[in-house]
N, C-alpha and C positions, 0 to 999 in steps of 0.2 A: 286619271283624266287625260284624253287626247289634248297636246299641248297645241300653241300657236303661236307663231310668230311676233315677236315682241323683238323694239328695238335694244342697240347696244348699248350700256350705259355703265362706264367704271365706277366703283366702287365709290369713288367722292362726289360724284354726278350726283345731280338732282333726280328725283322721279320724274319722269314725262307725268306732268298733269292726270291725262284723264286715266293711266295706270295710277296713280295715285289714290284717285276716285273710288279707286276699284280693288285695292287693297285687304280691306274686309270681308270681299267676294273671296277673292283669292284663296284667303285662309281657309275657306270654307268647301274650295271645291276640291280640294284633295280628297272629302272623305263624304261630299255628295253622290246619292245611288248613279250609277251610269248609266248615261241613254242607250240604248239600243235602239236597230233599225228591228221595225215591225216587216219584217217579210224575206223575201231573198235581198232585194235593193238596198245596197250599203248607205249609210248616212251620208248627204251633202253637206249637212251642217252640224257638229257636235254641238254640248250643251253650252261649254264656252263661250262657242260662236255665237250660238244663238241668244243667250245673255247679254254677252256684250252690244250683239245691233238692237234688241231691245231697250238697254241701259240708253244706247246712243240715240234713239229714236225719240225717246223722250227728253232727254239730254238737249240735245240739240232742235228742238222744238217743231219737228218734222210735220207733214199736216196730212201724210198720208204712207201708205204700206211703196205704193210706187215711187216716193219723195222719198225715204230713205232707200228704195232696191237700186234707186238711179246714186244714189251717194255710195253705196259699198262698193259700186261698179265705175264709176268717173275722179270720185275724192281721192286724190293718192294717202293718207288718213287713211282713210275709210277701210282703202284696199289693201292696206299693209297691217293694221293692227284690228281691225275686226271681221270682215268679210273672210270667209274658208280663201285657203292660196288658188282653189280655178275660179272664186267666185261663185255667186249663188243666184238661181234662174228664180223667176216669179214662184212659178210651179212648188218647186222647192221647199221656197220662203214661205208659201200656201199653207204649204203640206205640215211642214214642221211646226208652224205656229197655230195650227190649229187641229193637231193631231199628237202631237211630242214635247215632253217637259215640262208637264205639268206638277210630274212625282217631285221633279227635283227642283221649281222652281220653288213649290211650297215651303221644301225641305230648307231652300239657302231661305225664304223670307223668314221662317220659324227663326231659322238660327242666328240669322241678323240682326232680328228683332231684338232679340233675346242679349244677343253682344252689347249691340246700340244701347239699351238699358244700361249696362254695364260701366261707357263708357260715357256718357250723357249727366248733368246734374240732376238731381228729383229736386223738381218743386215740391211743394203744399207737404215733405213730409210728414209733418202733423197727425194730417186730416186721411193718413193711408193711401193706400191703392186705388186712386180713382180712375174709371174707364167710362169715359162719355161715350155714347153706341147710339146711333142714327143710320137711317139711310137716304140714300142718293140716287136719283134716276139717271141712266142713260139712254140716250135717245139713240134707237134701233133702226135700219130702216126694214119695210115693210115687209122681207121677203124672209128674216129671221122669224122665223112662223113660231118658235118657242118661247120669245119675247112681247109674249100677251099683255096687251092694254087695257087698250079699248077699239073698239072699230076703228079704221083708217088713221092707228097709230100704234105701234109698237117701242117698247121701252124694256130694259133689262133694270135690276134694282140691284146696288152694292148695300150690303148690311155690314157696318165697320163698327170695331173696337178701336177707340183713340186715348192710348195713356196719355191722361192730364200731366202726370208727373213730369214725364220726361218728353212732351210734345211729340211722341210719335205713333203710328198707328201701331194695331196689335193683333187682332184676327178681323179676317176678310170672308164673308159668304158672298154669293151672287145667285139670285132667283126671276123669274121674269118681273115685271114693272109691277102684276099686284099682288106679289109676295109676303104676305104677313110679317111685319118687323119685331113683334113680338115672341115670338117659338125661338128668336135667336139672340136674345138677351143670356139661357143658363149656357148655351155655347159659346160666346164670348165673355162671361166673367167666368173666371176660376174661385173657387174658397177662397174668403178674404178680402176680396175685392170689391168696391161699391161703383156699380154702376151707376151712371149720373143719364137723366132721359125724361124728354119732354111728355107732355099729359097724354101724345098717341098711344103712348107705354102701358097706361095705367090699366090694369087688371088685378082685381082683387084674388083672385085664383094664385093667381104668378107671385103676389104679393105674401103670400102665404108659404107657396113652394121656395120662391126664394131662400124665403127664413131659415127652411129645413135641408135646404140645401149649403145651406153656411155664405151664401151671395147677397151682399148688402146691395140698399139702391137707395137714391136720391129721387124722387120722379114727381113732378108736377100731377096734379089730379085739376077733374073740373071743382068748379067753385061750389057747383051745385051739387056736390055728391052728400049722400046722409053719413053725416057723422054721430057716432053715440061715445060719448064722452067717457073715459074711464077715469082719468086724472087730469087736472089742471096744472099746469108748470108757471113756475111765477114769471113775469116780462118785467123787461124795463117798458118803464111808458116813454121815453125821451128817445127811442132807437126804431131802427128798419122796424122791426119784429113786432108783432099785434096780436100773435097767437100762435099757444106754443101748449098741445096736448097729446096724452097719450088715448086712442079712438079705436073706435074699429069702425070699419068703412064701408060700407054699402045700406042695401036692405035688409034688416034682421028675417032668416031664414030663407032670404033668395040669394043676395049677392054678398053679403055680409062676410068682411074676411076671420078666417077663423084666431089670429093671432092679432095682437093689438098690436098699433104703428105709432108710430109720433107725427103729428102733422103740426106742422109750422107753416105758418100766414106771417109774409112782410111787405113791405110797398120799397116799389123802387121804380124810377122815374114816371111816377104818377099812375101807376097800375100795381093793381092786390096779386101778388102771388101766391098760390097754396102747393107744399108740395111735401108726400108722404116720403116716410123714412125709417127704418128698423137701426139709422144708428142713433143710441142713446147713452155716447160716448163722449159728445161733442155740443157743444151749444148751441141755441137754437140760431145763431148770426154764421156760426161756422158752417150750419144746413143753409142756409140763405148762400152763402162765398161758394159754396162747391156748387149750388146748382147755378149760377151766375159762371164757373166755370165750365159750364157743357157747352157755351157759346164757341168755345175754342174748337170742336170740329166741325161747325159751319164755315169758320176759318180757316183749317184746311183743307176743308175739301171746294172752297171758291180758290184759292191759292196750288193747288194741286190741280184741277181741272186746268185753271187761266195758264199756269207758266208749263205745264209738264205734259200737257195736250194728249192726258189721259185717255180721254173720252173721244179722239178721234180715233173711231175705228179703222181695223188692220186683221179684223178677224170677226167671222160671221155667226160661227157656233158659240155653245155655252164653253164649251171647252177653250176655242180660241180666243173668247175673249175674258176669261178667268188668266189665262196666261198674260195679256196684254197687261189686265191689270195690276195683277201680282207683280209684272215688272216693273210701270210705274209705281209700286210702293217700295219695292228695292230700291230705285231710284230716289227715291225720298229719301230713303232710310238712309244710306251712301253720303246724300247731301249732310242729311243731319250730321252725321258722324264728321264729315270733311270741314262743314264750316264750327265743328269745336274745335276741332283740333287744330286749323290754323288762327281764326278768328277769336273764339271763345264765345263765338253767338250762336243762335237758332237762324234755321234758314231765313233768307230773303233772298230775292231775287238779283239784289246787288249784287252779291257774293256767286249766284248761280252765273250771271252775267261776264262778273269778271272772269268767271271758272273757263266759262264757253271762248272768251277773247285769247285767256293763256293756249288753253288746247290749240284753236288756231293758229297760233303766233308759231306755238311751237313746231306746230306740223308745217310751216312754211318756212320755218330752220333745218327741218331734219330729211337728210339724202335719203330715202327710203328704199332706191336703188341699191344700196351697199348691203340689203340683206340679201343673202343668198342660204341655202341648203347648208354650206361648205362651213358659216362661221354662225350656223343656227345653233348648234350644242354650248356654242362659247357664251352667244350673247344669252341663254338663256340660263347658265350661271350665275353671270355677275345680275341680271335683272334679280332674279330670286334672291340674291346678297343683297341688294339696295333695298328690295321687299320688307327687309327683315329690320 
């Protein structure tokens, strides 16, 4: 990887913050594929670069593509630890974020993710692998012509996997606004894993393929669908739970799934819940706790939008704005990992808060003049020693 400009820091020295941040990145981009320029025209921004003012854009809660080009260009920050050493023209910043690094953004979020896991506590593990999967609109404007609505509105739709276990997201698609959310359910669970998903989910078909695909689910149905009873499971009368059977679900001969599920009925703040399931591992209150936990990526993704300023575009195409995205969930991911490993918590914004004040504090302690050409090999030694 083309390297960049990082400051000088001995051996006992702290990490500058937002390297710090970035650590996990690091590790990763040694053996991420390389960007290439598409054409004669050499690259004004390598993938580092462009990583970094993505991480930074979200980072620092920017509210648009020309809000951070004016920060690479004025912030001495800015200009000494993320911005290419001539700086980077609109044009450029265009071109690259909505043409280049896509291969290798996917590649560090895959691998991130995967670490982050690693290094994160598992909740529920009990109750397995759970992946709450929803999607989320983003609002397009009008002239992104492949971000189909409806008349006199355009929207792009994220389809997410979010591990319950360890609060972080897990696979990302993106389709125009009326994207089917169902076709990407066996894409984001792997064998093993039980997806957790509200009643838009429910198809008897899928409920069937899942089985035999080895993909458990948790998933609300309507109240009204026909159930033909196979077994009765006993209940407590004095709990949540009201009904606990093994069914098969539809219309016999039209919609009727061919494998029998477990549907569990329980009441929780004065509304009846029904929601099928092929795990018959677990108790029917343990199905009731896991689907009460899919509420957690409505919470990330109001907490993700609100602080990380996701969804303010920076990029017009499907392409560009898959990149955008993917960055803010690095971004995420980066946090997650940064506030365990000092704090011992899950993100909040406190913590993102304080993150933002050190960075500055820092960058208005540090000469950023003293780097030059001449003592670039030195400082980027001892940085890689403190990395380590």
């Amino acid at each position: 990887m083309p390297y960049t400009i990082e400051p000088l820091i001995s051996k006992n020295q702290a990490i500058p913050s937002f390297h710090e941040l970035l650590v996990p990145v690091y590790k990763i981009l040694s053996h991420t594929p390389l960007l290439e320029a598409k054409g004669d025209r050499p690259l004004q921004m390598n993938f580092e670069q462009q990583l970094k003012a993505l991480i930074f854009f979200h980072l620092e809660e920017h509210s648009s593509g020309r809000h951070l080009l004016q920060a690479l260009e004025e912030d001495d920050f800015a200009k000494s630890e993320i911005a290419p050493p001539d700086g980077i023209k609109r044009s450029s910043f265009s071109e690259a974020v909505n043409h280049r690094g896509l291969d290798q953004l996917l590649y560090v979020f895959t691998k991130l993710q995967s670490d982050a896991a690693q290094i994160l506590p598992k909740e529920h593990a009990r109750l397995g692998e759970l992946i709450s999967i929803d999607g989320s609109l983003i609002d397009a404007v009008l002239s992104m012509q492949w971000a189909d609505y409806r008349n006199g509105s355009k929207k792009a739709k994220v389809h997410l996997g979010f591990d319950i276990n360890h609060s972080i997201p897990s696979k990302i698609f993106l389709t125009d606004g009326k994207g089917d959310e169902r076709p990407f359910v066996s894409k984001i669970l792997s064998p093993g894993q039980t997806g957790i998903m509200d009643r838009y989910y429910q198809c008897h078909k899928n409920f069937d393929s899942w089985q035999t695909e080895g993909k458990h689910f948790v998933c609300r149905i309507k109240k009204s669908t026909n159930k033909t009873v196979i077994k009765n499971n006993p209940i407590s009368h004095d709990g949540i739970v009201f009904y606990d059977a093994i069914v098969l679900l539809g219309t016999p001969g039209v919609s009727q799934t061919e494998k029998p599920v477990r549907l569990v009925g329980y009441r929780a703040d004065g509304k009846k819940y029904w929601v099928a399931t092929d795990r018959f591992d677990v108790t029917a209150e343990d199905i009731a706790h896991m689907y009460k936990l899919r509420w957690n990526i409505e919470i990330f993704f109001g907490w993700w939008k609100r602080h990380l300023k996701v969804y303010h575009l920076i990029a017009r195409s499907p392409y560009g704005l898959m990149v955008q995205i993917l960055a803010g969930l690095i971004t995420y991911l980066l946090l997650a990992i940064y506030c365990h490993n000092n704090f011992n918590e899950k993100v909040s914004i406190k913590r993102v808060r304080e993150l933002r004040f050190k960075i500055k504090n820092e960058a208005c302690s540090f000469d950023f003049t003293t780097v030059t050409k001449d003592n670039f090999k030195e400082q980027r030694k001892n940085y890689a020693y403190a990395k380590t």
